[in-house]
Every structure is written in structure tokens, then in C-alpha cells.
C-alpha positions in Angstrom: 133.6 -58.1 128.4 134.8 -56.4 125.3 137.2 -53.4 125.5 134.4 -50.8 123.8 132.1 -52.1 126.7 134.8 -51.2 129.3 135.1 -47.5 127.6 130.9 -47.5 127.5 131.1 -48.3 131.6 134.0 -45.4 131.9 132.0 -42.8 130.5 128.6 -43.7 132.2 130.6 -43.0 135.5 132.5 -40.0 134.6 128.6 -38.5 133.5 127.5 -39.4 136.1 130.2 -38.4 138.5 132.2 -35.3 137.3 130.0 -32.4 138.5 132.2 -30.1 136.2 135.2 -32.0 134.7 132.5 -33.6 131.9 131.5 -30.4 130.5 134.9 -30.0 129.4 135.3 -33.9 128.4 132.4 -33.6 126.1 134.2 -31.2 124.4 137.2 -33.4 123.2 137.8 -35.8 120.2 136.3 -39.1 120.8 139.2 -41.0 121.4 140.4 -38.6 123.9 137.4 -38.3 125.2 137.0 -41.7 125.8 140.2 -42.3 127.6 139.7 -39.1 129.5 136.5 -40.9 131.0 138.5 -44.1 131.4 141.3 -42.2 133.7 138.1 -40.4 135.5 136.9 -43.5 136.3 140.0 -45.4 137.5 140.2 -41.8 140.2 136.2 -41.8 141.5 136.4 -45.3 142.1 139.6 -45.3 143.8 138.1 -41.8 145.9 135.0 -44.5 146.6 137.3 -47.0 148.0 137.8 -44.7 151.2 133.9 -44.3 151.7 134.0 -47.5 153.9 133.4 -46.9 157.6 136.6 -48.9 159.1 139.5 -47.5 158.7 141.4 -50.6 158.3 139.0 -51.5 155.9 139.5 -48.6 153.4 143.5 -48.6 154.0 143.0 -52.8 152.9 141.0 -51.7 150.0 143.6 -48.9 148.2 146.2 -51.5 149.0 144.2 -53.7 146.2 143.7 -50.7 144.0 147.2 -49.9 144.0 148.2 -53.2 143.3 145.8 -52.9 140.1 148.5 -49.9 139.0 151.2 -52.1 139.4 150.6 -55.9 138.2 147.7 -56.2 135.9 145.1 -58.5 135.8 143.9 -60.9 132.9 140.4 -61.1 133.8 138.0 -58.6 135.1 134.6 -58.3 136.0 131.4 -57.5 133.5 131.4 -53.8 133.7 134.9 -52.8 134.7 136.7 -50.0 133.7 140.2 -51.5 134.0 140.7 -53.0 130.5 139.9 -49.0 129.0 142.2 -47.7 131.9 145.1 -50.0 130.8 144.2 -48.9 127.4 144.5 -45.2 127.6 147.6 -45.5 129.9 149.7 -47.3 127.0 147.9 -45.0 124.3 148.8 -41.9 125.9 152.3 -42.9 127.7 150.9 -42.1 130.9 153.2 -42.5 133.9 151.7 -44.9 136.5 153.5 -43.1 139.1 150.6 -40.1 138.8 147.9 -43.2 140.0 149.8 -44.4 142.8 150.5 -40.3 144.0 146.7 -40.3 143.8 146.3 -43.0 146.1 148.7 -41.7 148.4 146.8 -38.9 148.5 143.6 -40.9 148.8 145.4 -42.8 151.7 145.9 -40.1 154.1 142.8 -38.6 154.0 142.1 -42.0 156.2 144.2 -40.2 159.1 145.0 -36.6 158.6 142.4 -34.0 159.5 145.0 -30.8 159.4 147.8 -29.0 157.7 149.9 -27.1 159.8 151.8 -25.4 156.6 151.3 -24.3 152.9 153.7 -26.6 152.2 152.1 -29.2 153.7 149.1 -28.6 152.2 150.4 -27.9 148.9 152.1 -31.5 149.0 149.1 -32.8 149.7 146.8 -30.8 146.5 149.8 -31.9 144.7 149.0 -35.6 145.1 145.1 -35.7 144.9 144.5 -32.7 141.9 148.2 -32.1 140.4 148.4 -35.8 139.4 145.1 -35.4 137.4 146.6 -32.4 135.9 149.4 -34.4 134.5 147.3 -37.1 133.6 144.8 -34.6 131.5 148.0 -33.0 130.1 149.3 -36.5 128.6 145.6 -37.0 127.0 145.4 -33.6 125.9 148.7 -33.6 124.0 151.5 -31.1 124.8 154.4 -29.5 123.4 156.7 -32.0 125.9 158.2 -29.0 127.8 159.1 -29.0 131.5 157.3 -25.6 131.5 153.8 -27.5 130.4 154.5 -29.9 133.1 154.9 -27.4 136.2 152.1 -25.7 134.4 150.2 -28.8 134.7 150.8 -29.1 138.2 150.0 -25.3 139.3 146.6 -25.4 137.5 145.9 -29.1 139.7 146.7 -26.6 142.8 144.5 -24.0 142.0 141.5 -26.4 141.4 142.0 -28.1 144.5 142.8 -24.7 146.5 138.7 -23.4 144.8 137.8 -27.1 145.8 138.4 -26.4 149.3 137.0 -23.1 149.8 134.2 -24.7 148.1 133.6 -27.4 150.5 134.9 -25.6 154.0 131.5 -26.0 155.3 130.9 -30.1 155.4 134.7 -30.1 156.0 134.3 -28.4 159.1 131.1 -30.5 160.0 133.1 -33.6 159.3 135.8 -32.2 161.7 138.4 -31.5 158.7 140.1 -28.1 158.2 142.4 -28.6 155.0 143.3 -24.8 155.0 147.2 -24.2 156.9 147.0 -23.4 160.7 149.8 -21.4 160.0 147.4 -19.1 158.6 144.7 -19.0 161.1 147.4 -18.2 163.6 148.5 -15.3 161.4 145.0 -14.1 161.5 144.0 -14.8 165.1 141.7 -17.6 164.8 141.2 -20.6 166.8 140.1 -23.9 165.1 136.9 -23.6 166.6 136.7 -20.1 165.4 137.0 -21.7 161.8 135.1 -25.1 162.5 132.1 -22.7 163.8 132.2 -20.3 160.9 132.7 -17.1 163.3 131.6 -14.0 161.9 134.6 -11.8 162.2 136.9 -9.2 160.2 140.0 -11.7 160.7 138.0 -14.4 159.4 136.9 -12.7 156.7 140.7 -11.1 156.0 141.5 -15.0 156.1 138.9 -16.2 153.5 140.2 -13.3 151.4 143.7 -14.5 151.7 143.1 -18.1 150.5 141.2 -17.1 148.2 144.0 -14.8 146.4 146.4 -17.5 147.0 144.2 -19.6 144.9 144.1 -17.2 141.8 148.1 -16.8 141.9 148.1 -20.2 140.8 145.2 -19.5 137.9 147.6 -16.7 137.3 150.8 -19.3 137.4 149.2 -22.0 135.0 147.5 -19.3 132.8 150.1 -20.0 130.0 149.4 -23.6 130.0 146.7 -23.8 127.2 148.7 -22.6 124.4 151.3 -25.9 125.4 148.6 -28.5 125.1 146.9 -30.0 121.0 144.9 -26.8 119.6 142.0 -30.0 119.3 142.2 -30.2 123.6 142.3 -26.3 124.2 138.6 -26.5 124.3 138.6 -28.8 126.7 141.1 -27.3 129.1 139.8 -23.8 129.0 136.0 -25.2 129.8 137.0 -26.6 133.0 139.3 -23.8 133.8 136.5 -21.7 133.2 134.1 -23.1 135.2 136.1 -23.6 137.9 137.5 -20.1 138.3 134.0 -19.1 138.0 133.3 -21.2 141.0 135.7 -19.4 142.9 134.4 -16.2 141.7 131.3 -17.5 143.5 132.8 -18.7 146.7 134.6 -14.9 146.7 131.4 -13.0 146.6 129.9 -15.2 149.1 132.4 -14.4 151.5 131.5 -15.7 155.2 128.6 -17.4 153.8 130.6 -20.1 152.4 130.4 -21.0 156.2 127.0 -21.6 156.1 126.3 -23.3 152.4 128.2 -24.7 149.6 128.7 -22.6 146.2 128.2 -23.9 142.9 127.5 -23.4 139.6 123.7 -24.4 138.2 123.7 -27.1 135.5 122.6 -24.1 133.0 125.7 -21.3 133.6 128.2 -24.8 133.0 126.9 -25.2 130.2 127.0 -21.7 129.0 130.2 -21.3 130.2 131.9 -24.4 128.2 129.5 -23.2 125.3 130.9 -19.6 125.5 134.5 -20.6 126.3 134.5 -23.7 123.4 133.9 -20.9 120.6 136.0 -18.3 122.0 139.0 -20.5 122.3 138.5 -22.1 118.8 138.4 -18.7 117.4 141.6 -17.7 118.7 143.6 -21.0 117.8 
């Protein structure tokens, strides 16, 4: 297979796959674009790897796909995205250490079903959304600054904090409760209290809580757009955007988000990466 045909297999997946990253692809220079899809790609497939039912099974398989970050193959199979992965990771200097933090990541959602701290949790945000911060921010372009970089990793946090809330309902159902049981403790719930989605004032103070904590770090990474290509500020600000809009939702929601998932319709992405595209090209 030819390298162009890797990049076409790359961005059928990411169009496919990323429910709101893609309306902010869309919006870069092709040849970012492009390897923006190609890094996509390389993290749904490796997210897939864990959808197998044994345990052992999925642990085997992102032993493999680790092993695809560190020694690279000469021959691939029709359709891959590997040759377009490799290519945008030597275009764009990007460090494999980022991938295999991913996969660690990745790797102990095999096993671990709590966080007893932030910290804990935070470690863990760090290695499944930071990483594709970083990764993004070495597509994007930036200024090189260590400021850009923490930036970078604060704004992964706050996506994967909205992420979260987002999804606390099949979480729950699936047993999980990502959110610190430091917390509930604070506010007097019990895990079944949470898992159960208990109408109550403390649970309700506790939603409100995480939820804040999540827009400190939309607060923390606000200044990262001005460090990144004026050409990717487009980009950046669309999924920002839509993703603090998302929390907005999951905010006035409140308990409900115990009950259904938020989201954001097809149409108000759109708008939103429409609206957010001119705005930002205006100001740069």
C-alpha cells in the first residue's frame, strides 16, 4: 500500500470515529490535517485493542501495539494506518514516549475500576488525554515554551475531567467510578450512593464540585492558543469550544447526568466550530 493510501485509511477512521475532535481537524491545513487524522488513528485503534472480552487477551494485544511504537515494521497490511503514523511522527518531531503513556493509560483501564485521590486520578487523565494534548500541540506548531507544554497538558485534563462527567452514567452501569473517593467521602456518599445516581443535596454539591474543578483547568490552559501556529488556532479553539460547551451541558443537567448522557447535536458542533473558526481568525 502506498503512503497517501495509508493517510486516506487514517482519516476515514478519525471521521468516523472522533465525535468532536474532527470538527476541529477539518479546520486545519491539509498536511496537518492529515497527520492529525494519522495520530487519531494510531489512539482509537489502540483504545479498540482493550474491547476484547479476556483480559489477558487485551493486556497481549497493547503489548503488540506498544511494540509497534518502539521497533517498526517494514511491511504492513492493505489499509493500515502505520506507514502515515510513522510519517507524521518524524514530520512533526513527535515524542514516542506520549504513545507508550497512552497505552499505559489504555493498560490499566484492564484492572482499575477507582481512584482513591485527585492525584491519582489526575495521573491517570494525564496519560489517556494529556498525551494527546502534546501530541496536537507538536502538530499544531508552538512557540517551544515549557509554558505551552504544561498548557498542553492542563487543557488534556480538562477534556478528560468533562469526559467523565459526561459518561458517569454507563461508567457507573459498567461498575467504574473514575471520580476520587476522596471526594465522595468529603461529601458523604457511599459508592452505591454514586453508582445508583441518588437524588441528594450532597450529591448534587459533589457534581457541582467536579464540575468547577474541571473549568479551573479550562481556566489554567486558557492562554494556550496564542502559543500554538496562528494557521492551528482554529483548530484548537473549535474543540475547546465544543467541549466546554459540553460541560456547560452536563452543568445544567445536574443529577440528570445520572440518568442520560449529554452531548452536543451534530448541528450546534458545527455551529460552534463555524462560529469559533471566524472569530478566532479575526482576532489573529
Amino acid at each position: 500500500m502506498t503512503l497517501a493510501d495509508s493517510y486516506t485509511a487514517a482519516q476515514a477512521i478519525t471521521k468516523e470515529r472522533a465525535k468532536n475532535f474532527y470538527y476541529g481537524i477539518r479546520l486545519l491545513p491539509k498536511e496537518k490535517r492529515e497527520s492529525l487524522c494519522a495520530v487519531y488513528a494510531f489512539f482509537r485503534e489502540s483504545d479498540d485493542l482493550s474491547d476484547d472480552d479476556a483480559i489477558d487477551n487485551k493486556a497481549e494485544r497493547l503489548s503488540r501495539w506498544r511494540d509497534l511504537v518502539r521497533q517498526r515494521p517494514t511491511h504492513f497490511e492493505e489499509g493500515s494506518i502505520l506507514p502515515a503514523f510513522y510519517d507524521s511522527l518524524d514530520k512533526y518531531q513527535i515524542p514516542s514516549r506520549y504513545f507508550e503513556e497512552l497505552l499505559d493509560g489504555t493498560t490499566s483501564d484492564l484492572t482499575v475500576t477507582r481512584y482513591q485521590t485527585f492525584d491519582d486520578l489526575y495521573g491517570y487523565c494525564y496519560k489517556v488525554a494529556s498525551t494527546v494534548g502534546l501530541v496536537c500541540l507538536h502538530v499544531f506548531g508552538f512557540d517551544g515554551s515549557q509554558e505551552a507544554l504544561e498548557q498542553a497538558e492542563a487543557r488534556g485534563i480538562a477534556f478528560q475531567l468533562t469526559n467523565i462527567l459526561r459518561d458517569v452514567k454507563e461508567d457507573g452501569e459498567r461498575g467504574r467510578i473514575y471520580l476520587p473517593l476522596e471526594d465522595l467521602e468529603r461529601f458523604g456518599l457511599s459508592e452505591q450512593d454514586f453508582l445508583e445516581g441518588r437524588t441528594s443535596e450532597s450529591l448534587s454539591d459533589f457534581l457541582s464540585f467536579q464540575i468547577e474543578r474541571a473549568k479551573q483547568y479550562y481556566l489554567k490552559s486558557a492562554p494556550l492558543s496564542k502559543r500554538v501556529d496562528a494557521e492551528s488556532r482554529p483548530s484548537l479553539d473549535a474543540m475547546t469550544d465544543i467541549y466546554r460547551t459540553l460541560l456547560d451541558k452536563v452543568e445544567k443537567m445536574g443529577l440528570r447526568v445520572f440518568q442520560e448522557r449529554a452531548s452536543l447535536t451534530k448541528f450546534e458542533k458545527l455551529a460552534l466550530a463555524g462560529k469559533t473558526a471566524i472569530s478566532t481568525m479575526r482576532g489573529s
